[in-house]
Backbone bond lengths (Angstrom), bond angles and torsions (degrees), N, CA, C in turn:
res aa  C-N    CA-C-N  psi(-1)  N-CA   C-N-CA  omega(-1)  CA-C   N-CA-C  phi
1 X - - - 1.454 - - 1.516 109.41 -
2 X 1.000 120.15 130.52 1.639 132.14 -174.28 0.893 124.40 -111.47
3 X 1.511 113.19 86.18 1.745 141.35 -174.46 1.360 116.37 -82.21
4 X 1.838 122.92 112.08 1.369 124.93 -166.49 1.596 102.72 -80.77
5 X 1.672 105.21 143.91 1.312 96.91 154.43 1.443 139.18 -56.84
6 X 1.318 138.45 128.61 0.983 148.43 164.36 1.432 137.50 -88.65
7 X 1.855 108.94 102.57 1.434 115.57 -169.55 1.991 119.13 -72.14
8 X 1.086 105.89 84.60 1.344 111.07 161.54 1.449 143.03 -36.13
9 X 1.250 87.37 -48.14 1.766 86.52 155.01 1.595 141.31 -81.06
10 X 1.810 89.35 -22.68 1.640 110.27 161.44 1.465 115.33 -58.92
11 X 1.508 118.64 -41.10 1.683 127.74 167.23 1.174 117.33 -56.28
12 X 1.318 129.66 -20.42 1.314 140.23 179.72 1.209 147.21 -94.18
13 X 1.880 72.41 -25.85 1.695 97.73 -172.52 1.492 136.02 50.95
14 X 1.321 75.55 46.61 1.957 92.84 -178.98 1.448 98.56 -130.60
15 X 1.304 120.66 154.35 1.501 127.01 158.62 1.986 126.31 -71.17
16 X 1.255 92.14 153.36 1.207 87.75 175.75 1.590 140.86 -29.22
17 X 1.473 96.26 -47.77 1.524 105.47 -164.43 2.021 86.50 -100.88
18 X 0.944 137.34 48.54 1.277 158.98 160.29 1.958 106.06 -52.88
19 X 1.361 89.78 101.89 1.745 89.81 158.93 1.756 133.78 -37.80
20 X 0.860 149.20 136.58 1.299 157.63 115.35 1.894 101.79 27.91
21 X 1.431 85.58 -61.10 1.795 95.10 -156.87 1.718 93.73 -87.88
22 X 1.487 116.65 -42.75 1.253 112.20 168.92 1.172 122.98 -26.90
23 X 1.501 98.17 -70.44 1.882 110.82 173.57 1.182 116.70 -47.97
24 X 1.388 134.54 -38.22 1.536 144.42 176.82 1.386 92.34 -46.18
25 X 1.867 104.23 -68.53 1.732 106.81 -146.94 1.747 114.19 -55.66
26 X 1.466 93.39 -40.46 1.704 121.36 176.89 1.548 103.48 -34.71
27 X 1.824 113.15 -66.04 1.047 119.87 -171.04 1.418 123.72 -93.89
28 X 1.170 120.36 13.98 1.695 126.67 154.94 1.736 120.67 -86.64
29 X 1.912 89.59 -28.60 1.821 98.44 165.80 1.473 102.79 -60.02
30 X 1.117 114.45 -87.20 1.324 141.38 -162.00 1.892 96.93 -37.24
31 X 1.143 119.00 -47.89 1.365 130.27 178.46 1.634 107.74 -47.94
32 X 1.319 133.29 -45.21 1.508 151.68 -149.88 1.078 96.79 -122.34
33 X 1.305 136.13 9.59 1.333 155.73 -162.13 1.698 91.19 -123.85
34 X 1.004 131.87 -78.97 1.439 144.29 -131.08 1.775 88.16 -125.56
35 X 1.178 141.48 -21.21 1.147 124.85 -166.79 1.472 109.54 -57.75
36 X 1.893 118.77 139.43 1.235 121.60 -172.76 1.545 115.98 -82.63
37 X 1.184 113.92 3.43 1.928 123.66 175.94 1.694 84.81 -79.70
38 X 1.387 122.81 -34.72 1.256 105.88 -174.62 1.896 134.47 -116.88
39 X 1.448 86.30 12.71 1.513 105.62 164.45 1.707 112.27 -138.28
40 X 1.437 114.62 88.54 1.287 126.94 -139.02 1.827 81.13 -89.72
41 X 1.431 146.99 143.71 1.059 141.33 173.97 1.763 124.70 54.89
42 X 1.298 110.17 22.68 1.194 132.19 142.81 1.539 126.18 -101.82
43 X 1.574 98.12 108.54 1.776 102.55 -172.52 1.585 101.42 -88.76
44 X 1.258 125.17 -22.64 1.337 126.02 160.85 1.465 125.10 -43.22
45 X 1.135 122.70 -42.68 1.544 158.78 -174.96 1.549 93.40 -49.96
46 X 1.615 94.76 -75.43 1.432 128.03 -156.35 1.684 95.27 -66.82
47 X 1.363 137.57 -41.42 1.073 146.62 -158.37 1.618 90.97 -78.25
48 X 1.422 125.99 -41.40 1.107 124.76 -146.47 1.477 94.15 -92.37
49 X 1.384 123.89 -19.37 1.324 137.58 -159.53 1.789 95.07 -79.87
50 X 1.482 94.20 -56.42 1.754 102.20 175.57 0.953 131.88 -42.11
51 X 2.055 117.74 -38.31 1.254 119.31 -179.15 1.029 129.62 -81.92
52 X 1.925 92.39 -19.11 1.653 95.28 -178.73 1.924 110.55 -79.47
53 X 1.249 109.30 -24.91 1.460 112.91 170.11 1.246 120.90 -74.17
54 X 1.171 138.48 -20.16 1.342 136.77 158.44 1.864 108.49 -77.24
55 X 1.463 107.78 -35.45 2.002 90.85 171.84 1.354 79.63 -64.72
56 X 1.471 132.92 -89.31 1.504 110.77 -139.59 1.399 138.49 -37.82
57 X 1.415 98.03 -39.00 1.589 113.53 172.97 1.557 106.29 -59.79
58 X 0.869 146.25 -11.46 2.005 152.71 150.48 1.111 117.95 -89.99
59 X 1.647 130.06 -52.06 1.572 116.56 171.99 1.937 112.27 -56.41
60 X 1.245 114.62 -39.61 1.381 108.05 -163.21 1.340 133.22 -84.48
61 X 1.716 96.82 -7.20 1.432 101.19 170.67 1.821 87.52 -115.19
62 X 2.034 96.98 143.56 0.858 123.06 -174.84 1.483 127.50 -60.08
63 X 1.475 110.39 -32.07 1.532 114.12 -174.13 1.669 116.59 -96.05
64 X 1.577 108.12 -20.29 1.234 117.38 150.54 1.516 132.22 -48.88
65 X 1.955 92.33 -49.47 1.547 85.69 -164.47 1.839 106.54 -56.28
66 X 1.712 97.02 -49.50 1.036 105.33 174.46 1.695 144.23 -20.19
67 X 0.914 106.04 -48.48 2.116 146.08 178.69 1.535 79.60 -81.25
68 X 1.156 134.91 -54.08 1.796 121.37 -172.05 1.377 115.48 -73.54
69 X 1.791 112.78 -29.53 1.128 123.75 -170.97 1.970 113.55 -64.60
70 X 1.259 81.10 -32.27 2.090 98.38 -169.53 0.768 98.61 -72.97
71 X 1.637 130.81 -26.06 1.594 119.94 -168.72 1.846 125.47 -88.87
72 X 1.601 87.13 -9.90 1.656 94.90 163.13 1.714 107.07 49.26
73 X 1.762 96.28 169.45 1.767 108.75 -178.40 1.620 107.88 -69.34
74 X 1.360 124.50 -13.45 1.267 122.97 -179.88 1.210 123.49 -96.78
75 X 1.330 120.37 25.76 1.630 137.32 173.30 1.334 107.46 -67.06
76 X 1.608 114.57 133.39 1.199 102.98 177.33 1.488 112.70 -132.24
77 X 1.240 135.54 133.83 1.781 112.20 -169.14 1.856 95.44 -67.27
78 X 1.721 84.91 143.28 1.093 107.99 171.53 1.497 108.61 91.92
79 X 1.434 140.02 -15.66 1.497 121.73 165.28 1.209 115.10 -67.20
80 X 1.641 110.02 158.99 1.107 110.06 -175.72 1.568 124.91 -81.46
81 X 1.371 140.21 112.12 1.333 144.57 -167.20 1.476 137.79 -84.69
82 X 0.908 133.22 72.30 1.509 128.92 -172.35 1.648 127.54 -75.77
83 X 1.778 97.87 89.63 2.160 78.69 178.19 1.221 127.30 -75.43
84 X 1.181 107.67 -172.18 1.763 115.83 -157.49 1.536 87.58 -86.19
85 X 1.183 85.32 173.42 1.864 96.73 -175.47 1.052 111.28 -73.29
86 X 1.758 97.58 143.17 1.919 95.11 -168.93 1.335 111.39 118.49
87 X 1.226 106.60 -32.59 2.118 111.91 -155.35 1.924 76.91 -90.61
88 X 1.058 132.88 -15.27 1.944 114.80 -178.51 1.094 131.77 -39.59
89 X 1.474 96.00 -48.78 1.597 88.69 -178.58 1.913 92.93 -138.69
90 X 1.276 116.28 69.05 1.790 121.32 157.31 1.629 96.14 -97.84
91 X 1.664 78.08 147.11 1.380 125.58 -177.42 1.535 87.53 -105.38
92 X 1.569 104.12 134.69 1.006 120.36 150.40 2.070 130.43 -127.66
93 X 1.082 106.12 133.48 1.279 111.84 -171.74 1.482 106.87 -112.17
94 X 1.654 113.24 149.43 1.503 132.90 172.14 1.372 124.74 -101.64
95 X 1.414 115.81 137.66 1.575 115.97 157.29 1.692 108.58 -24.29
96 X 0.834 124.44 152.76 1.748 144.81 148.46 2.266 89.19 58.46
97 X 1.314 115.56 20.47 1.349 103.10 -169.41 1.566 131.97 85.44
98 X 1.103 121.78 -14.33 1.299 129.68 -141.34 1.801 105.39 -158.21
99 X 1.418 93.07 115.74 2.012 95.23 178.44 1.342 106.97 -79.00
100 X 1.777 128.60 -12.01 1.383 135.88 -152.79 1.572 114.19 -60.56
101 X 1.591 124.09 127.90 1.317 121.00 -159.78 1.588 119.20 90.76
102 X 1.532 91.03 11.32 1.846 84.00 177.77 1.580 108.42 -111.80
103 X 1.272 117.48 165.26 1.550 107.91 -170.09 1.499 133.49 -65.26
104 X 1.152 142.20 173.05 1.293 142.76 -178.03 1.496 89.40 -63.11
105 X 1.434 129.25 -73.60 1.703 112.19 -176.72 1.369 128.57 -23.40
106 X 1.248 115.55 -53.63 1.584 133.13 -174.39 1.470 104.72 -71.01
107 X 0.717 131.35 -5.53 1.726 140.37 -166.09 1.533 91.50 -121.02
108 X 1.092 140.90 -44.90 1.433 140.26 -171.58 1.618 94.84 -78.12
109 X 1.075 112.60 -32.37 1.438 112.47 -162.89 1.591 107.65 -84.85
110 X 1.307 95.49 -56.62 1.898 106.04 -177.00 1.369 107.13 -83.52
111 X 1.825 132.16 -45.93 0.994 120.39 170.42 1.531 104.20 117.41
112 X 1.669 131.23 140.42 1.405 115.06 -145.27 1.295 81.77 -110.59
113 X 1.474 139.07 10.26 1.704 145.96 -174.67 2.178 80.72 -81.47
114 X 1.397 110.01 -33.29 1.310 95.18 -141.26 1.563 83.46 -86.12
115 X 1.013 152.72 87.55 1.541 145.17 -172.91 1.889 84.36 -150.50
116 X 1.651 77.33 113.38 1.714 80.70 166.06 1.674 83.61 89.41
117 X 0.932 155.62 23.88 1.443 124.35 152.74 1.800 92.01 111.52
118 X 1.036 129.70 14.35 1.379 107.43 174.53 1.254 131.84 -82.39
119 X 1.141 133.91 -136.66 1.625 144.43 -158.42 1.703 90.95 -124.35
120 X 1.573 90.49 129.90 1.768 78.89 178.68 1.787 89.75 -148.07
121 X 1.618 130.18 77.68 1.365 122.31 -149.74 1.292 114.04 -140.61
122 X 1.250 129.39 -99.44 1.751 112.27 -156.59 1.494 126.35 0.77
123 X 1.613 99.98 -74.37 1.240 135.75 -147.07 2.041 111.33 49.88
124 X 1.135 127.36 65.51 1.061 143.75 -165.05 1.640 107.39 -121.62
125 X 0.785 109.88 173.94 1.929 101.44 179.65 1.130 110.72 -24.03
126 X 1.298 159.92 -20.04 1.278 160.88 161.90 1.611 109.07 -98.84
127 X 1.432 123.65 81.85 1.554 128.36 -155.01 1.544 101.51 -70.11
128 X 1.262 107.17 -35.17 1.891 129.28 179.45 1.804 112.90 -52.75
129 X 1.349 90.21 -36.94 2.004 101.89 -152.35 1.070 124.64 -82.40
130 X 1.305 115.44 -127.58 1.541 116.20 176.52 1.171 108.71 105.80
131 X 1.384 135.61 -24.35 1.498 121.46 -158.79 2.177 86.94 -110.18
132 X 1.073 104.69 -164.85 1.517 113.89 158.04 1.375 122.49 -85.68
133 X 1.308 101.22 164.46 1.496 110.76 -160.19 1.815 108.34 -83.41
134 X 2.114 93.76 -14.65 1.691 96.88 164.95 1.304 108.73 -72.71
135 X 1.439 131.69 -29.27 1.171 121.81 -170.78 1.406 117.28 -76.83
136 X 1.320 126.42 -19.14 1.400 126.21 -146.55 2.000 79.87 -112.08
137 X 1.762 85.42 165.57 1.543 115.40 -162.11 1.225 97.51 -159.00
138 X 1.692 115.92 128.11 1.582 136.75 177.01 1.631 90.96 -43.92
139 X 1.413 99.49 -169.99 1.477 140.48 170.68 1.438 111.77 -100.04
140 X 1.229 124.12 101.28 1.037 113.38 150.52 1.607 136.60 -16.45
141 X 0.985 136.47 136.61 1.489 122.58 174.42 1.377 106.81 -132.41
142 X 1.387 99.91 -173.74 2.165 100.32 -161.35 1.702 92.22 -159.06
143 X 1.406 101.89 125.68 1.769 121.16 167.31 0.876 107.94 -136.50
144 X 1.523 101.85 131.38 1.576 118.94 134.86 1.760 137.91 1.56
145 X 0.876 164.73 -32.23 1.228 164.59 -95.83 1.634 115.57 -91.34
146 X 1.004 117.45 104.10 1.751 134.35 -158.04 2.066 93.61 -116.11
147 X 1.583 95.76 112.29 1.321 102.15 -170.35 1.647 96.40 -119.94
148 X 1.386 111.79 158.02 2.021 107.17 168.74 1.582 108.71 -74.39
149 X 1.677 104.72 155.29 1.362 113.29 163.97 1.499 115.76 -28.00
150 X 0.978 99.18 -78.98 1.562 119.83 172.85 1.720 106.09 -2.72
151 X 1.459 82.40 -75.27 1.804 86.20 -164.94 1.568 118.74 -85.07
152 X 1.261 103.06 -5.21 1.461 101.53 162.28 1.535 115.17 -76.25
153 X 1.364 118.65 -33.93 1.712 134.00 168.46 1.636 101.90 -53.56
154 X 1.526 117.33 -50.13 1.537 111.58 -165.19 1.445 106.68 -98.47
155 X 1.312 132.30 -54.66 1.555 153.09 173.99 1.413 97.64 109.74
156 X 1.061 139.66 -142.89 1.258 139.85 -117.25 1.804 154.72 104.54
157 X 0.828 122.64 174.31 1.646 122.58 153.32 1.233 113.31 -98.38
158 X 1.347 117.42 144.37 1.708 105.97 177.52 1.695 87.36 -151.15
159 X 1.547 115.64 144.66 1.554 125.95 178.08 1.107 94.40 -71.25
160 X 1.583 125.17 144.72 1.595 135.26 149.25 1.701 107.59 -123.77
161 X 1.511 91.15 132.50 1.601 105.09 168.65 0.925 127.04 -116.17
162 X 1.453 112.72 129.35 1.113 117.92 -154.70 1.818 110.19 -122.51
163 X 1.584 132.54 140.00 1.254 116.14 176.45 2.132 102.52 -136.26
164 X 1.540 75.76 148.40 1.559 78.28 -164.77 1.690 102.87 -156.49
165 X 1.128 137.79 161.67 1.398 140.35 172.56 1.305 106.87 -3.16
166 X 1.320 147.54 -63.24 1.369 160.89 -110.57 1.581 94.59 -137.14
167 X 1.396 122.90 -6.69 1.131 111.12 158.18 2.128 103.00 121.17
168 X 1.103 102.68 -145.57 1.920 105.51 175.62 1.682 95.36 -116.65
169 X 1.565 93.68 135.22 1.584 108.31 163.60 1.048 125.07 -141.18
170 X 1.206 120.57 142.03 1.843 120.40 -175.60 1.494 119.69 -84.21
171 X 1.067 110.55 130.69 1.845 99.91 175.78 1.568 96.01 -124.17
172 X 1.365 118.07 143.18 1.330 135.28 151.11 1.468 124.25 -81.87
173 X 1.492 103.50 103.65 1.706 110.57 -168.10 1.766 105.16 -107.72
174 X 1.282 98.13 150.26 1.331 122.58 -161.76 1.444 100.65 -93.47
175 X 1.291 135.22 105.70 1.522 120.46 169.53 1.278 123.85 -112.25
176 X 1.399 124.71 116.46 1.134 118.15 -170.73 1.775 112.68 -62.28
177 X 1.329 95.14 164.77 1.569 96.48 179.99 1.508 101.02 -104.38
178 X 1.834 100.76 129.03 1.601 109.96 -178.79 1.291 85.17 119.14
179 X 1.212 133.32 -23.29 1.784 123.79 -163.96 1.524 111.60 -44.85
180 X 1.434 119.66 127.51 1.665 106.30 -176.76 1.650 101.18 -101.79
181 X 1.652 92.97 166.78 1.758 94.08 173.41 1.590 110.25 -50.24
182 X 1.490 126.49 156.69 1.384 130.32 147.95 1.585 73.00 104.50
183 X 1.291 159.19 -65.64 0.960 138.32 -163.80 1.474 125.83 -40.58
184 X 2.057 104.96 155.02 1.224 102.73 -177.05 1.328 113.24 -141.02
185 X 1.649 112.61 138.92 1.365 125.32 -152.33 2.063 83.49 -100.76
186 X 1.247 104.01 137.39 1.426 113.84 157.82 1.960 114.87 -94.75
187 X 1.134 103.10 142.05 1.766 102.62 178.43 1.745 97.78 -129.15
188 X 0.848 117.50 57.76 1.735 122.33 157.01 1.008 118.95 3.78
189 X 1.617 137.35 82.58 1.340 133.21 -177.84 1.562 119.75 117.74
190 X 1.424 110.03 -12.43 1.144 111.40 -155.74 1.459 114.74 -117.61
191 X 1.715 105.60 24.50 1.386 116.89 173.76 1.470 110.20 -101.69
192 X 1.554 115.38 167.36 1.248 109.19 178.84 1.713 134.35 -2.97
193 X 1.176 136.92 147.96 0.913 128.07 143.27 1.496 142.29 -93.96
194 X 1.493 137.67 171.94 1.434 117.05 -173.07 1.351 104.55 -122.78
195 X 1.485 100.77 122.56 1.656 110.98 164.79 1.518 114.07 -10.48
196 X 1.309 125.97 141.44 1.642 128.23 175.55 0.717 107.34 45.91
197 X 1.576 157.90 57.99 1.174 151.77 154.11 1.579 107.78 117.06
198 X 1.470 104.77 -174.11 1.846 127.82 150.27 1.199 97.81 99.62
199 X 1.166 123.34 -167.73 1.862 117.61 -146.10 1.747 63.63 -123.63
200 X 2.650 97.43 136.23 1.628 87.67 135.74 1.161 160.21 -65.79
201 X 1.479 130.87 -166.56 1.402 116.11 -168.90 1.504 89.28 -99.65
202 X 1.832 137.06 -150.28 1.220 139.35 -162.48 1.762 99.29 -119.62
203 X 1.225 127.28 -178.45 1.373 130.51 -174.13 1.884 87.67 -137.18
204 X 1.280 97.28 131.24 1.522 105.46 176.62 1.691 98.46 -117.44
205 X 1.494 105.37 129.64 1.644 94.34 -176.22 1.898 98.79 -117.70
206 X 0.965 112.12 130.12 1.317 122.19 -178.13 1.790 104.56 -95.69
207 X 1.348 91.24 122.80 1.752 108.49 -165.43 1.435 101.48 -77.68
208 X 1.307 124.33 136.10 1.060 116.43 -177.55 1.368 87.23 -136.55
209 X 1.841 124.06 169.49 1.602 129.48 155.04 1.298 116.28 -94.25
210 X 0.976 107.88 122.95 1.756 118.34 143.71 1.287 122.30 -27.32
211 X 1.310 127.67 132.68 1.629 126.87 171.32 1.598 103.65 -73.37
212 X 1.396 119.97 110.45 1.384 124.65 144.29 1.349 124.34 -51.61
213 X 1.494 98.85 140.34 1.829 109.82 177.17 1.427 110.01 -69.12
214 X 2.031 114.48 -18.04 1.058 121.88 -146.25 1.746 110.81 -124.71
215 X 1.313 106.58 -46.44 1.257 123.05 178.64 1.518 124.82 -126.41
216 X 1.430 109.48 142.61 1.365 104.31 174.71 1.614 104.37 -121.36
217 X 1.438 102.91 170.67 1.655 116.83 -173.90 1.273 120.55 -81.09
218 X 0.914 138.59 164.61 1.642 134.05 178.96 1.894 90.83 -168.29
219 X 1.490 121.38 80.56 1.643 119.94 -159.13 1.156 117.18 23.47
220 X 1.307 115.77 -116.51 1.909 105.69 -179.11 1.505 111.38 -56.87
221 X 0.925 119.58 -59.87 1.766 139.47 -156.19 1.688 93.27 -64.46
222 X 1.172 98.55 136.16 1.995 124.34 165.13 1.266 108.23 -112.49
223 X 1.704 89.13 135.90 1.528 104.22 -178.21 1.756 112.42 -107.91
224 X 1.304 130.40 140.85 1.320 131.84 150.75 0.687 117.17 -150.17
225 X 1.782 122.16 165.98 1.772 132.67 -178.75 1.420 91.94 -71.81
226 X 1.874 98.89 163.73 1.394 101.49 167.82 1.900 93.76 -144.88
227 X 1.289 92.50 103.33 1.795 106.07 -173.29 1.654 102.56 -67.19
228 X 1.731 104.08 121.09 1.406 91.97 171.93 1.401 94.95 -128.26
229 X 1.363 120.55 167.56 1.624 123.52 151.35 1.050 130.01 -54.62
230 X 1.621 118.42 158.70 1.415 102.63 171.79 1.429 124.39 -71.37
231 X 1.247 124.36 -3.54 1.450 131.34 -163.11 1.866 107.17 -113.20
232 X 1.571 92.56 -9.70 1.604 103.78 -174.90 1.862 89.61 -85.56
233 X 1.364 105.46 -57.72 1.600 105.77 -179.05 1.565 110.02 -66.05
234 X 1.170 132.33 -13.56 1.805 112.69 171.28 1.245 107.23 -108.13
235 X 1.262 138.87 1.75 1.833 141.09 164.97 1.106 109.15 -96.28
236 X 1.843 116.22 -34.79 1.055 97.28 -159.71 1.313 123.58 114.64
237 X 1.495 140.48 109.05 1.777 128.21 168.21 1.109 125.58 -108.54
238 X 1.552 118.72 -161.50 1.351 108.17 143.42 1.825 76.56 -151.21
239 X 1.765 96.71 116.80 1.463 115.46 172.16 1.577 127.46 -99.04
240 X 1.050 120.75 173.52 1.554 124.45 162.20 1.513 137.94 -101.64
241 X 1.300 131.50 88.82 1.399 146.12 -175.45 0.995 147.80 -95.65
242 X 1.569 110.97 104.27 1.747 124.54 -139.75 1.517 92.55 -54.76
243 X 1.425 112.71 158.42 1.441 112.96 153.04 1.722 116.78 -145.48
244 X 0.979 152.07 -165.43 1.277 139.05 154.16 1.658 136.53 -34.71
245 X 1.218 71.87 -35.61 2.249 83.13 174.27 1.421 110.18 -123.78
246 X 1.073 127.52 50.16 1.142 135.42 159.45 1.734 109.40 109.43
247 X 1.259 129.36 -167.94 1.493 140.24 -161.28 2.190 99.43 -84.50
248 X 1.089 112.26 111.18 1.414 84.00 156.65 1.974 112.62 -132.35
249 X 1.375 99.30 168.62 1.301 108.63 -165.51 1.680 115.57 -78.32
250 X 1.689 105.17 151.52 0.934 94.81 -167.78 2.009 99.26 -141.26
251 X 0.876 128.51 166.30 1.392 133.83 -162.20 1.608 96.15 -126.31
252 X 1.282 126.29 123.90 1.581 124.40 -173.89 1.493 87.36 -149.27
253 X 1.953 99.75 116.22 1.007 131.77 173.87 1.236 106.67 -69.21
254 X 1.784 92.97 160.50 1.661 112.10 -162.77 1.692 97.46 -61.12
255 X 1.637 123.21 165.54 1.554 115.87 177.45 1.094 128.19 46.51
256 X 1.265 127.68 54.10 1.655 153.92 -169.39 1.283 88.93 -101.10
257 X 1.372 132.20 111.45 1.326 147.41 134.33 1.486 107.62 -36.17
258 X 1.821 98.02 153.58 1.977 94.18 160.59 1.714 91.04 -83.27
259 X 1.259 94.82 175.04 1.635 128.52 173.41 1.429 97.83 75.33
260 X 1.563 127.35 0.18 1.585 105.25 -163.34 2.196 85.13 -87.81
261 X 1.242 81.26 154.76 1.891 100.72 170.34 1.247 122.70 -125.07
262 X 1.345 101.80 149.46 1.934 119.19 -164.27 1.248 83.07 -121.15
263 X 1.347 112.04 141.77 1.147 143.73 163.23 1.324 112.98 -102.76
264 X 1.710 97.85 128.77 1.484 113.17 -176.63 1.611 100.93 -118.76
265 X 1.678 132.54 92.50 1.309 143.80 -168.80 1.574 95.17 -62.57
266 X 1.548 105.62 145.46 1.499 109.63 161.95 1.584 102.47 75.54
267 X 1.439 135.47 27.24 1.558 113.03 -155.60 1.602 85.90 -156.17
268 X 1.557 123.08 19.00 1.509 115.48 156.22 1.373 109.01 -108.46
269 X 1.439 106.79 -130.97 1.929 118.59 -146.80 2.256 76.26 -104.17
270 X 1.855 83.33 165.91 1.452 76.83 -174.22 1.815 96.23 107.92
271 X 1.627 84.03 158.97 1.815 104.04 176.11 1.739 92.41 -139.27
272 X 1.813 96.11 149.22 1.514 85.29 159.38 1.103 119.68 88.43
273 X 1.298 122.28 -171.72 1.559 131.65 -171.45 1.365 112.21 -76.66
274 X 1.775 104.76 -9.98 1.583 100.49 -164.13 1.440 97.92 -130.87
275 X 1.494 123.61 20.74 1.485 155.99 130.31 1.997 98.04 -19.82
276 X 1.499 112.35 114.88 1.618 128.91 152.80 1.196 127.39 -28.42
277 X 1.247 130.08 157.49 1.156 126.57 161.22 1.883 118.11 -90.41
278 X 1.163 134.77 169.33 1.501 137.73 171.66 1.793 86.97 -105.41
279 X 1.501 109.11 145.27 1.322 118.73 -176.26 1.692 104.19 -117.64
280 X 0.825 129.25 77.48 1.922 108.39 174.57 1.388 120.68 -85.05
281 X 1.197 123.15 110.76 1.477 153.52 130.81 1.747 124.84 -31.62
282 X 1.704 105.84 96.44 0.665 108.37 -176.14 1.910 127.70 -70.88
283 X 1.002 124.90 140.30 1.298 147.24 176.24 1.613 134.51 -107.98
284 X 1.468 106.35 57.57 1.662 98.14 171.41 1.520 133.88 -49.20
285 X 1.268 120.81 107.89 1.608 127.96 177.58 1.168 110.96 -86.66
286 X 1.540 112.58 143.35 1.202 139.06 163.52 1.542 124.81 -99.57
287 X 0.974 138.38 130.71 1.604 148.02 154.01 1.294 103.78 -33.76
288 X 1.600 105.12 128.07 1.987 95.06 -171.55 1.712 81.57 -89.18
289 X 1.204 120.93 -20.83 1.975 117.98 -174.16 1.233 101.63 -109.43
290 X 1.253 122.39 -170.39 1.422 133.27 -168.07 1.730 101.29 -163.99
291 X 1.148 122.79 123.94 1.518 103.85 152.35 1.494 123.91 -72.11
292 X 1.371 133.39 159.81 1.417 117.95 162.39 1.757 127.12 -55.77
293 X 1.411 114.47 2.79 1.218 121.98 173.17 1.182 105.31 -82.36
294 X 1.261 102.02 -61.39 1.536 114.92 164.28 1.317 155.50 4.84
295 X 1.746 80.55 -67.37 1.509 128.37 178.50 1.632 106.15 -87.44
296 X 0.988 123.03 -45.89 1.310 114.99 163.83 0.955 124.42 -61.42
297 X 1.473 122.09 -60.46 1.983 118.88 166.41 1.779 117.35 -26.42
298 X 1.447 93.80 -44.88 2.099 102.42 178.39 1.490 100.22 -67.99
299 X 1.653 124.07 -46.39 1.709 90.18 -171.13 1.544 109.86 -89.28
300 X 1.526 114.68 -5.71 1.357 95.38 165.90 1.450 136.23 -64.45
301 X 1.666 93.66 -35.98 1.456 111.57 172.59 1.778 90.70 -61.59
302 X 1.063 138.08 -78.11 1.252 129.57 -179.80 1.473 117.86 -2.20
303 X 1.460 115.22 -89.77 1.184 130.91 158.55 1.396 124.59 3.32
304 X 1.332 103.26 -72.19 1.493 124.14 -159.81 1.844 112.76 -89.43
305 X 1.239 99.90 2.26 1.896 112.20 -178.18 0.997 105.28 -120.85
306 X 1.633 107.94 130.68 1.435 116.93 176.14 1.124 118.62 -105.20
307 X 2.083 119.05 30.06 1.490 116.24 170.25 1.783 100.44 -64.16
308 X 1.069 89.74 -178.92 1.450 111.74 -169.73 1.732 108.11 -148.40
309 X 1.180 122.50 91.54 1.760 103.94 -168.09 1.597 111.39 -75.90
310 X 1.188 109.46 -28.60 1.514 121.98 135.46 1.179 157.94 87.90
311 X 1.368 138.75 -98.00 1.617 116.66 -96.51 1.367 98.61 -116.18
């Protein structure tokens, strides 16, 4: 994973060799500036609010800035890092207890052992570490996962493959039936792992749909054409209309316009009482040929009707 450096003093808008109080004043603007009590539906705001609280939380304590200072614009994740003497065994502590909500940099840098006051030290062949390998916990990770109508309607097991540092691996995922888009499946264990040991982090899979050949989504409710004849829509049928679980029947009254829709209750996305509707969309077809029998039957019918499509 390829974590950019992040200029702290650029967030601040202070220079390097920046006072104590500088950094304060910088980040009480910027704070009353960007605070989200006061830019209510601005995620920009809020984003901007974050970065400036994570520089401050590193410029303002002294032994931090320091440990940030050595690592300069040419930091790269994953070189190997050596601090100056002294950095072995610092403790580092957070505002409110807790580093949670701060960026992948700051976490690479300080270390997610150090949340709440932990050990965040060497930086020795393991540039990240310092704490024990009981203390430490993967990375979470986050996929994609694009499943068919179908099996989001029924649930199931379905294989996922997955490829990552360590190569391709299969996981067997559990999907509930009813699962809607935007949903997210947790897999316990099955996020990153951590260098030298320590338990991984979790895999969050974000449910997505598959494009149907047949139907599209509209939230609960499914949409499809329902191709009839012209003689099926002015007599009248009784047709057959795919839906997720197989074909069901449908009765289409005499003089059925195209575009008009039947509703099939209980027969979209969803489980249960609070289970979609199926939408069918009607579709009058035409003969791309004609025989000359054909063709005569149409202008007689012509002839002899006084619709008007019209008026």
């Amino acid at each position: 994973m390829a974590v950019s450096y992040k200029d702290y003093y650029q967030v601040l808008g202070v220079e390097r060799s920046a006072s104590a109080e500088e950094i304060a004043r910088a980040f009480k603007k910027l704070a009353r500036k960007h605070h989200p009590d006061l830019n209510a539906g601005k995620p920009q705001a809020e984003e901007k609010f974050k970065e400036a609280n994570e520089a401050y939380e590193v410029l303002k304590d002294p032994e931090k800035r320091k440990l940030y200072d050595q690592l300069g614009h040419n930091w790269k994740h994953g070189q190997q890092f050596q601090g100056a003497p002294g950095f072995e065994n610092m403790h580092f502590s957070f505002s409110g207890g807790d580093a949670s909500g701060f960026s992948d940099f700051f976490e690479m840098i300080f270390g997610q052992g150090a949340r709440g006051g932990g050990k965040a030290g060497g930086f020795g062949p393991d540039p990240f570490g310092g704490f024990s390998a009981r203390q430490r916990r993967g990375r979470d990770a986050e996929a994609e996962f694009a499943i068919p109508l179908e099996d989001a309607v029924k649930g199931g097991r379905r294989t996922l493959a997955l490829s990552g540092p360590g190569g391709e691996r299969t996981l067997e995922v559990n999907i509930p039936a009813g699962i809607r888009q935007g949903a997210k499946l947790r897999l316990a264990g099955q996020g990153n792992p951590v260098p030298g040991g320590g338990a991984p982090g979790d895999l969050f899979l974000h449910i997505r749909f598959a494009p149907h050949p047949h139907f599209q989504v509209d939230g609960d409710n499914v949409l499809c054409d329902l191709p009839l004849a012209p003689w099926e829509a002015a007599l009248g049928a009784k047709v057959r209309v795919p839906t997720l679980e197989g074909e069901a029947e449908l009765q289409v009254p005499a003089g059925t316009s195209s575009g008009r829709k039947f509703r099939l209750r209980g027969k979209g996305m969803g489980a249960g009482t609070g289970r979609g509707d199926l939408l069918a969309r009607v579709q009058i077809m035409l003969p791309e040929t004609t025989t000359e029998r054909e063709q005569k039957l149409w202008e007689k019918l012509a002839a002899a009707s006084s619709f008007k499509a019209r008026t």
